[in-house]
VOTORDO-941447 format. One record per residue (C-alpha): residue number from 1; residue in three letters; x, y, z. Coordinates in steps of 0.05 Angstrom, whole numbers. Layout:
BEGIN
(node NUM; "ALA"; (X; Y; Z)) ...
END
This chain:
BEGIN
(node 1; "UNK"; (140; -582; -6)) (node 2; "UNK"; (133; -524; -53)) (node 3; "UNK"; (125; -478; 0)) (node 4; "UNK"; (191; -499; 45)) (node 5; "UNK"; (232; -489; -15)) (node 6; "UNK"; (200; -419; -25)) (node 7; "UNK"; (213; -412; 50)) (node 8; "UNK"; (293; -428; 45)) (node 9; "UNK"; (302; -386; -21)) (node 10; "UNK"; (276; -328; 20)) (node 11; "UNK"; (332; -338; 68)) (node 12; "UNK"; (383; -337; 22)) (node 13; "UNK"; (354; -283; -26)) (node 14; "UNK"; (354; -245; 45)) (node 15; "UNK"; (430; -258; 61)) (node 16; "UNK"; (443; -248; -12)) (node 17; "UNK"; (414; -173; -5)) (node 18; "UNK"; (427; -157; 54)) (node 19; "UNK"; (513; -175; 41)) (node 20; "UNK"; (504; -119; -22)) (node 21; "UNK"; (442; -81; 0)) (node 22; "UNK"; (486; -6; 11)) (node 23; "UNK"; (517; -9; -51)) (node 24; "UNK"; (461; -26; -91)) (node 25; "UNK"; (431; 31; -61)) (node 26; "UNK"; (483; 75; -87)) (node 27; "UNK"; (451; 62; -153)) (node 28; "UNK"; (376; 74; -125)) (node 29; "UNK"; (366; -1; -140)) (node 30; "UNK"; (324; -17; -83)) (node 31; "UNK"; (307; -83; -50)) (node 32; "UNK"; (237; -83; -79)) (node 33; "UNK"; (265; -87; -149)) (node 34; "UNK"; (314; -141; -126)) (node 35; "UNK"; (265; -179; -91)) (node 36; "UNK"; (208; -177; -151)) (node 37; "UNK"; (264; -194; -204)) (node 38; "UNK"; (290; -257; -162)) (node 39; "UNK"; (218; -281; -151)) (node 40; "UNK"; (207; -277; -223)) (node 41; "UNK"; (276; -315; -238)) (node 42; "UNK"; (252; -372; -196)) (node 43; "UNK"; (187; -380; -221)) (node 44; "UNK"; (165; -428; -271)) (node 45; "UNK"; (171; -367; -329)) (node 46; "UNK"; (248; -364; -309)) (node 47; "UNK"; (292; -424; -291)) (node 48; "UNK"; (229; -459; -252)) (node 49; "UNK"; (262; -468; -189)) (node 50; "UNK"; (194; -473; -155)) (node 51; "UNK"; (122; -452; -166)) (node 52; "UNK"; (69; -415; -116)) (node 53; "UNK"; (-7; -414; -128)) (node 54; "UNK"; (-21; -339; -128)) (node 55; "UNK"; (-86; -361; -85)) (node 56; "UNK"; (-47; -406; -30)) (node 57; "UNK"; (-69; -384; 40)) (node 58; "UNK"; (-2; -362; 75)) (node 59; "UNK"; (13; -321; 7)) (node 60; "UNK"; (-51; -280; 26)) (node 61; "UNK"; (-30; -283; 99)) (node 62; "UNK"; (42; -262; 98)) (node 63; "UNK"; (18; -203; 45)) (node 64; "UNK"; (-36; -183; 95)) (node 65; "UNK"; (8; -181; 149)) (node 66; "UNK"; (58; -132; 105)) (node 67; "UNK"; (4; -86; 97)) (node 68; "UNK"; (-15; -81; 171)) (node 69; "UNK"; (54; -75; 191)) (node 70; "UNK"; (60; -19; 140)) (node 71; "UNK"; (6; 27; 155)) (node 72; "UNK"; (15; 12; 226)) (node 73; "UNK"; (86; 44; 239)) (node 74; "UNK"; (75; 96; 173)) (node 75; "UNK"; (18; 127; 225)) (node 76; "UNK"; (63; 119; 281)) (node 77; "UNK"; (123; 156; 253)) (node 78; "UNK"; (71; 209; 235)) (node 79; "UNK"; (79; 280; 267)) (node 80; "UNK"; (12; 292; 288)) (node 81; "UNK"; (26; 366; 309)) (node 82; "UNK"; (47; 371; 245)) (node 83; "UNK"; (-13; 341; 212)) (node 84; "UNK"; (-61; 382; 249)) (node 85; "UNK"; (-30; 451; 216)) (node 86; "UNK"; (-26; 416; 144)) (node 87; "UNK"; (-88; 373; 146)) (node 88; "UNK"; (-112; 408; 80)) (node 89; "UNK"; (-73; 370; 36)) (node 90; "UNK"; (-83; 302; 60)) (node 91; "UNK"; (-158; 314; 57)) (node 92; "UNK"; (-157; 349; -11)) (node 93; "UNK"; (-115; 279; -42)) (node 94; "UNK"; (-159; 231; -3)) (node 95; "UNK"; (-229; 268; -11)) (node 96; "UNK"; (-223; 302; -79)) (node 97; "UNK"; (-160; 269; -119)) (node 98; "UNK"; (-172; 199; -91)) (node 99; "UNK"; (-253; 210; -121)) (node 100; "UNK"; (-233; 239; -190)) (node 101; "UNK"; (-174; 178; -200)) (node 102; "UNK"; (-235; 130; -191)) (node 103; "UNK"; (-278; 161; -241)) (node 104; "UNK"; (-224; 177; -295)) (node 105; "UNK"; (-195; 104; -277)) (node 106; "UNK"; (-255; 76; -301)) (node 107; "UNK"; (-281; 124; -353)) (node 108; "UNK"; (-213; 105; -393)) (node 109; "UNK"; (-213; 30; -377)) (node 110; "UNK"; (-284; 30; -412)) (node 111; "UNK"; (-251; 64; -470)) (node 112; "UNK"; (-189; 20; -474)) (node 113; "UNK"; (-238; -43; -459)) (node 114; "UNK"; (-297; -33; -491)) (node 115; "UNK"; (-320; -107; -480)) (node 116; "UNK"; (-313; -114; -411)) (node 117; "UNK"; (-371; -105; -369)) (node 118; "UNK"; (-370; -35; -328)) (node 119; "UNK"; (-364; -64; -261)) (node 120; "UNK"; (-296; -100; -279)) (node 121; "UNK"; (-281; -31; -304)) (node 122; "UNK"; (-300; 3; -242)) (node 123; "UNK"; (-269; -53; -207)) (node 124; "UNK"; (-195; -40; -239)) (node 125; "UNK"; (-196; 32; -220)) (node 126; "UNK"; (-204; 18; -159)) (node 127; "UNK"; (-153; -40; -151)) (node 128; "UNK"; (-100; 16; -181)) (node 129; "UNK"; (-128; 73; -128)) (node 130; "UNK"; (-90; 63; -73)) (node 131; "UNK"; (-14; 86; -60)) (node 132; "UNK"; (49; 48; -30)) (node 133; "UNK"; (93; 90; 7)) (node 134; "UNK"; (146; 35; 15)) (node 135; "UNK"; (165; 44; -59)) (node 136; "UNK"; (186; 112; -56)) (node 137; "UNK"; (217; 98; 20)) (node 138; "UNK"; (272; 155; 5)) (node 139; "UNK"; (211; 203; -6)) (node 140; "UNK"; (186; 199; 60)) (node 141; "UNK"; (245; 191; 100)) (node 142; "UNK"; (290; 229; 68)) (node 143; "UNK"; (297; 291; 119)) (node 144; "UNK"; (323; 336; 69)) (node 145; "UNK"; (242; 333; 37)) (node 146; "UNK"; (200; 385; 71)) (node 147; "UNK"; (162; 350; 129)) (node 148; "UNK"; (92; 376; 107)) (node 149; "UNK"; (104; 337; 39)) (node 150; "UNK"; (127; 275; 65)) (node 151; "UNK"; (70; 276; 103)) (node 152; "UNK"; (20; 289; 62)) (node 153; "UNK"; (47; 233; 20)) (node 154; "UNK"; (44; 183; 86)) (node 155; "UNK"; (-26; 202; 111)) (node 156; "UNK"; (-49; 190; 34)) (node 157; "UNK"; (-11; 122; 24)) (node 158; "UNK"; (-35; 99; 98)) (node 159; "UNK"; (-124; 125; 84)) (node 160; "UNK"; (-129; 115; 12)) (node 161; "UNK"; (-122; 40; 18)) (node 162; "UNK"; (-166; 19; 70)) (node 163; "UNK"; (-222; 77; 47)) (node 164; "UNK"; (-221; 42; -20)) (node 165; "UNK"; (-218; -33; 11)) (node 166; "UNK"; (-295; -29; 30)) (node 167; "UNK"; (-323; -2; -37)) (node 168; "UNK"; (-276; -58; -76)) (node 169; "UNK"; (-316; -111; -40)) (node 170; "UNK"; (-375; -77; -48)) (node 171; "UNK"; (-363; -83; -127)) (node 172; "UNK"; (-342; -156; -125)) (node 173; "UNK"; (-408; -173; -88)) (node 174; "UNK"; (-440; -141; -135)) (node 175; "UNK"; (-406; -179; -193)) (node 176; "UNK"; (-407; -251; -154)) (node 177; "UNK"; (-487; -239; -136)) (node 178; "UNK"; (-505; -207; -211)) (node 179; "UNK"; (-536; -153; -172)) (node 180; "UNK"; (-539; -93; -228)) (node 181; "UNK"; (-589; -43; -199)) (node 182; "UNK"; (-585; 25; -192)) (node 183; "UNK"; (-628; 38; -142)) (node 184; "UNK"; (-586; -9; -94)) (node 185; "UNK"; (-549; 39; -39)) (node 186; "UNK"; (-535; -12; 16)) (node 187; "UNK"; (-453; -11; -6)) (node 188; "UNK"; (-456; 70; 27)) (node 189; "UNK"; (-477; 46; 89)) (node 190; "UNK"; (-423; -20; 81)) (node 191; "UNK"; (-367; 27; 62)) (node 192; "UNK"; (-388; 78; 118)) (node 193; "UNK"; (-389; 18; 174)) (node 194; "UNK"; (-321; -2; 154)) (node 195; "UNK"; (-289; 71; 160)) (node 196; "UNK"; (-329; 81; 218)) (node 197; "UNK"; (-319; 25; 265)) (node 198; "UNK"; (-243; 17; 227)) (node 199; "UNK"; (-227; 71; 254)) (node 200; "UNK"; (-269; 72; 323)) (node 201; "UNK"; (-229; 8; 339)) (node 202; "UNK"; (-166; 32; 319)) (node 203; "UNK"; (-172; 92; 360)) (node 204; "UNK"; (-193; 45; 425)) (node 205; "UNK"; (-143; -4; 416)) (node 206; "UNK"; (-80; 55; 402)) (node 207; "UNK"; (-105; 86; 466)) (node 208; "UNK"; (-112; 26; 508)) (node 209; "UNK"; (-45; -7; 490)) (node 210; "UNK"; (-11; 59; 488)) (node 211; "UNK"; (-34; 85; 567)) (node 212; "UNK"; (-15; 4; 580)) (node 213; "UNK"; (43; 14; 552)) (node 214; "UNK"; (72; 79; 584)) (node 215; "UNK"; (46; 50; 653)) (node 216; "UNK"; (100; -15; 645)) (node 217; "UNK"; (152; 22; 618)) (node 218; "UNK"; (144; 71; 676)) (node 219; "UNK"; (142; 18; 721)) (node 220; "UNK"; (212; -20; 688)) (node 221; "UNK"; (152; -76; 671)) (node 222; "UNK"; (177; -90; 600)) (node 223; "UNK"; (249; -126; 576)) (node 224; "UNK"; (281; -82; 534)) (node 225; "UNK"; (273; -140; 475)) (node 226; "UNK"; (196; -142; 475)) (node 227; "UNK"; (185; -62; 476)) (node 228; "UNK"; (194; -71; 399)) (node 229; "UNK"; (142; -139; 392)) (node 230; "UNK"; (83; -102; 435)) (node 231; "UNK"; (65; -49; 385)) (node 232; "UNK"; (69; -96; 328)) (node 233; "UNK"; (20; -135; 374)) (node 234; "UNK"; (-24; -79; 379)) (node 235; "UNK"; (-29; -75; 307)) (node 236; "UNK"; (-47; -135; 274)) (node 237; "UNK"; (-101; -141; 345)) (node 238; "UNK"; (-129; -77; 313)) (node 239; "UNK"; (-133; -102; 257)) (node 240; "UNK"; (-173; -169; 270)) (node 241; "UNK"; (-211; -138; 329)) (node 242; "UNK"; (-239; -89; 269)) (node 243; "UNK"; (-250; -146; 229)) (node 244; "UNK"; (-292; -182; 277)) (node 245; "UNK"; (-339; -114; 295)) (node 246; "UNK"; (-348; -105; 221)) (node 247; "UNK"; (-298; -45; 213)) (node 248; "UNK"; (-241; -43; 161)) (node 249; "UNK"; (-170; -75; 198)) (node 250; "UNK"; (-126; -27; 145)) (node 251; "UNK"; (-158; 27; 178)) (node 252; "UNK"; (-158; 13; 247)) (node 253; "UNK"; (-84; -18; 234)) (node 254; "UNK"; (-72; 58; 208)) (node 255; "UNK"; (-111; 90; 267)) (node 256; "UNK"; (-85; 46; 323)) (node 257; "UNK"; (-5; 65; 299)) (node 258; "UNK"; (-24; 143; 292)) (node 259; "UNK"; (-56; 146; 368)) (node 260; "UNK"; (12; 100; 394)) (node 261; "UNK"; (67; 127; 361)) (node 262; "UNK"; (41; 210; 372)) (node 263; "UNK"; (29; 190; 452)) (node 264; "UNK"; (89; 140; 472)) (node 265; "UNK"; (157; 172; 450)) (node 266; "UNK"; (189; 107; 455)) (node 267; "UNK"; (138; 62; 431)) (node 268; "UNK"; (157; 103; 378)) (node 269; "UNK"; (222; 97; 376)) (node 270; "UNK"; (227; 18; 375)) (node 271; "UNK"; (157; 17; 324)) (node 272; "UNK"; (218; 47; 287)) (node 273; "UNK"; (275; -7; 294)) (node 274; "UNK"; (219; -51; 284)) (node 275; "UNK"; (201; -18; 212)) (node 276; "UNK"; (273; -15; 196)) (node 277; "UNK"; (280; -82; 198)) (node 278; "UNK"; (232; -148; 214)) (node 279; "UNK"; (174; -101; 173)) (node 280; "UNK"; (219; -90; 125)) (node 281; "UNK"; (233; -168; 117)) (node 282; "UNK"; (148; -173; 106)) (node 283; "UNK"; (151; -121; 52)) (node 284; "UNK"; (210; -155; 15)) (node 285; "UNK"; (179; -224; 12)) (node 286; "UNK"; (113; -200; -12)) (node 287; "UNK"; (150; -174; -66)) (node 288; "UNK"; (187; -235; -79)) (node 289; "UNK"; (118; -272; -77)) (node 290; "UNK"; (97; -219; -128)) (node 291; "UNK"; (150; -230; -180)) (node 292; "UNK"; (144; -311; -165)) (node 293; "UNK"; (62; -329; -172)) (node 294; "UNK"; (40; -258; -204)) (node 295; "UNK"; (81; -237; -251)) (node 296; "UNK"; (91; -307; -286)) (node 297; "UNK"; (11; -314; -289)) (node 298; "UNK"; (0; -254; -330)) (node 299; "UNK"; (55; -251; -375)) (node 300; "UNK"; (-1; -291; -431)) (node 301; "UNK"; (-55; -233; -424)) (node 302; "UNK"; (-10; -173; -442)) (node 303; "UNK"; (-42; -130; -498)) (node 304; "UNK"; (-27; -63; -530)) (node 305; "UNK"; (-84; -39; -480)) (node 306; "UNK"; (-63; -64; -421)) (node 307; "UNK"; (6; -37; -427)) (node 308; "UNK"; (-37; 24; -452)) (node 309; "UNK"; (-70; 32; -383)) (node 310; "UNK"; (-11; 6; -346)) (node 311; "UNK"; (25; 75; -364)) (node 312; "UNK"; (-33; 124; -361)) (node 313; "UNK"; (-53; 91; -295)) (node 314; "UNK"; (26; 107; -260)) (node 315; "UNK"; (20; 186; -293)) (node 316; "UNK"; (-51; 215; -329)) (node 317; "UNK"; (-93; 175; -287)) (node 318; "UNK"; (-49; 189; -220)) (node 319; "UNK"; (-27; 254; -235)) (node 320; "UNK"; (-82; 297; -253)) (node 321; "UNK"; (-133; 282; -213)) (node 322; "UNK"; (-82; 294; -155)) (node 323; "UNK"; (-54; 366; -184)) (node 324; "UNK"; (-137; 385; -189)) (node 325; "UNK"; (-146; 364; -119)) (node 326; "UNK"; (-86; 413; -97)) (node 327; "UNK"; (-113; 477; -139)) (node 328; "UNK"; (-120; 536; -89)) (node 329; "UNK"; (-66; 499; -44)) (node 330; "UNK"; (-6; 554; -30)) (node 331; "UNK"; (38; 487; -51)) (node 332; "UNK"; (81; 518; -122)) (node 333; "UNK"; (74; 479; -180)) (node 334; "UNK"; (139; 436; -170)) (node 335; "UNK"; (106; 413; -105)) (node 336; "UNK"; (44; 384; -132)) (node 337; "UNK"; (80; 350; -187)) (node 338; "UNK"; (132; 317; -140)) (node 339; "UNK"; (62; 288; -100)) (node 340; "UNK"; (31; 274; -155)) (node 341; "UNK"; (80; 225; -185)) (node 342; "UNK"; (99; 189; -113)) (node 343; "UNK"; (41; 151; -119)) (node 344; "UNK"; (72; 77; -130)) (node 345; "UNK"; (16; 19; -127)) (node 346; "UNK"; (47; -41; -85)) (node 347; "UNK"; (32; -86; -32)) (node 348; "UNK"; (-39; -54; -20)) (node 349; "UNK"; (-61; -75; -100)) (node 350; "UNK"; (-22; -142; -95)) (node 351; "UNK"; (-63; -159; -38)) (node 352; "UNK"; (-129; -135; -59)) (node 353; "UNK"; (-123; -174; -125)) (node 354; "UNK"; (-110; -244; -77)) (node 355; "UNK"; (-175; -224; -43)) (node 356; "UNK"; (-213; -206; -110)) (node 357; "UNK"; (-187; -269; -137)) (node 358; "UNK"; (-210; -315; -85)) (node 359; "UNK"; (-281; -286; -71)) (node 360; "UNK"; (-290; -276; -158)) (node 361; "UNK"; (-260; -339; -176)) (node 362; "UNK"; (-256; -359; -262)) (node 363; "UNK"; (-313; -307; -281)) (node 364; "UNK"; (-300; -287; -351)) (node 365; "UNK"; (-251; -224; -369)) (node 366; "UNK"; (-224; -214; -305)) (node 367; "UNK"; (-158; -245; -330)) (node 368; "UNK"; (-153; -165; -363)) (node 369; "UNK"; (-158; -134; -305)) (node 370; "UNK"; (-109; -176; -273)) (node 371; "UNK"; (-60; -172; -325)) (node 372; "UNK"; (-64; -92; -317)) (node 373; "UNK"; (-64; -86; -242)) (node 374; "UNK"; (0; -134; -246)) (node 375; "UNK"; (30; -98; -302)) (node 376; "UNK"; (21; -26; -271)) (node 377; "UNK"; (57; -56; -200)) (node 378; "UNK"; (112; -88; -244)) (node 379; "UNK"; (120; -16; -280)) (node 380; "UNK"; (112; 24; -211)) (node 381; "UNK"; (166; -18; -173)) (node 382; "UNK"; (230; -3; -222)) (node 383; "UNK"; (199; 74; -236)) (node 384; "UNK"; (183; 98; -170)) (node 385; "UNK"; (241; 58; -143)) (node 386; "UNK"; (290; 82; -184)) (node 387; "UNK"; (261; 158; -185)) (node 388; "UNK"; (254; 165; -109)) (node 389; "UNK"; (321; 186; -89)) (node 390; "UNK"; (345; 231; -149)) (node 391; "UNK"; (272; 274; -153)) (node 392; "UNK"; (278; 271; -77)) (node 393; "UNK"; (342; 309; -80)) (node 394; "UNK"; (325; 349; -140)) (node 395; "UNK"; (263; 371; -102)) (node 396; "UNK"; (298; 389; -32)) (node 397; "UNK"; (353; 425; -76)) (node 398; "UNK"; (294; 490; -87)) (node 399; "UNK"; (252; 471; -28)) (node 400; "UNK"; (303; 473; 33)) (node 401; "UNK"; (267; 530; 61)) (node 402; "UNK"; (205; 482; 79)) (node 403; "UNK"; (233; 428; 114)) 
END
């Protein structure tokens, strides 16, 4: 019953938004925040309208789809002319900064928690590694932001999640099976199958669907109203067809949407109205979700520490690892600071934490590391959201020449 209630505050959180939704952007309140704070007002901490368990099964589904739906038409709308002259900084954040936030993420959480064990450690940097792109939305759509940055930030926020997806449940086997040794390097060949055949599959099945897909529209095959449902299709097969061949669905999701959207100009086009609007709906509710089973759950395990790592985790922890990863970049200093702080954690941590949960279960302490990662996505949605669009126009103010 619990969940049809959930179901028909949705709707009218969604007509309640979407009525006010322009002029609440006039005061960079985005829908995000709106959606998170509502959840949180109907859950059992606020006037206990209703209550969700944060492991029920179409919570983890509707946030999974979300995801796929997001990295999916973030590759699509990708220029990948442009990404072939500016690949260096996407590969410096991803194979330099995304390294050095893992191992200061977890050097400082064995500081802050000295009596956790080091593989719940490890396993919180690592929940707080990867980016969101839909909370800083004006930062990547925004034209008036050079396109090399906003797609920098993109190709980051669309890898770094399903590179670090493999080696998180690498570390939870290793907590649920005790396994402590060393010598043990069977996760490198795990992580490197997912990446692999993630992105083998993604790459077959945006191929595939995008030649089928230029054929029927060539031949007038396709009603107008399903040209936006097919490459949605696409994505979420990608993403279980990886699943099933023992590759990584983010990734091929991500893959799939790059290969589609860079070879069908209007795939592209309606992968677009689709974003705008149904993928949009997917992202709101799994923040509404968020504030109503999350938030409410970890409200008791707040400490001086975790609000400690909360912080350093959304600017240290974030930020310099990525301005050391863009040293001997020809980016100016005002550049590598504006990337370095777009760097929201969102729908990617919510939903690894659902997975971590289920597969880890009521082992001791890891109510700490899911008061932090909760905490730091609580933090990241009202300061990323509300920053977006005045350092995006700051920035593009003494950066005009770029875009």
């Amino acid at each position: 019953m619990d969940e049809h209630v959930v179901i028909l505050i949705i709707a009218l959180i969604v007509l309640f938004y979407g009525f006010i939704s322009r002029k609440l952007m006039q005061f960079d309140i985005s829908g995000p925040m709106v959606f998170t704070v509502l959840g949180l007002i109907c859950s059992p901490f606020g006037l206990n309208i209703t209550a969700v368990e944060i492991d029920a099964a179409f919570v983890t589904v509707l946030v999974e789809i979300a995801l796929v739906l997001v990295l999916f038409s973030d590759a699509a709308l990708l220029d990948l002319k442009l990404l072939r002259r500016s690949w260096r900084i996407p590969v410096r954040l991803l194979f330099i900064g995304l390294p050095l936030t893992i191992i200061v993420g977890t050097a400082v959480a064995v500081w802050l928690f000295p009596d956790q064990p080091i593989t719940y450690m490890i396993l919180l940097a690592l929940l707080l590694t990867p980016t969101d792109a839909a909370l800083g939305k004006a930062v990547v759509s925004d034209p008036k932001v050079p396109k090399i940055i906003r797609s920098s930030i993109n190709v980051e926020s669309g890898l770094n999640d399903g590179i670090v997806f493999p080696i998180i449940l690498t570390v939870v086997a290793l907590i649920t099976s005790g396994l402590t040794r060393a010598d043990d390097y069977s996760w490198v060949w795990y992580v490197a199958e997912q990446i692999v055949f993630g992105v083998l599959v993604g790459a077959i099945i945006g191929y595939l669907g995008a030649k089928l897909l230029n054929k029927a529209i060539q031949h007038d095959l396709i009603e107008e109203s399903y040209q936006n449902l097919i490459p949605i299709a696409l994505a979420i097969l990608a993403f279980y067809v990886a699943e099933v061949f023992l590759g990584n669905g983010f990734i091929a999701a991500f893959f799939a949407g790059l290969y589609i959207g860079n070879t069908s100009q209007q795939a592209r086009i309606h992968i677009e109205e689709f974003a705008e609007s149904e993928g949009e709906l997917f992202v709101l509710i799994s923040f509404f979700l968020f504030g109503l089973a999350f938030v409410p759950l970890t409200l008791r395990d707040i400490s001086l520490n975790v609000v400690i790592y909360a912080l350093l985790s959304l600017t240290v922890l974030r930020m310099l690892p990525v301005l050391v990863s863009l040293i001997g970049t020809k980016l100016d200093m005002a550049s590598r600071v504006f990337i370095a702080w777009f760097g929201p954690r969102g729908i990617a941590s919510i939903l690894y934490v659902l997975i971590v949960a289920h597969e880890v279960g009521d082992i001791g302490g890891f109510d700490t590391v899911y008061a932090v990662v909760t905490l730091t996505i609580l933090m990241s949605i009202f300061a990323h959201g509300l920053s977006a669009q005045p350092f995006a126009n700051l920035y593009s103010k003494h950066h005009k020449d770029e875009s």
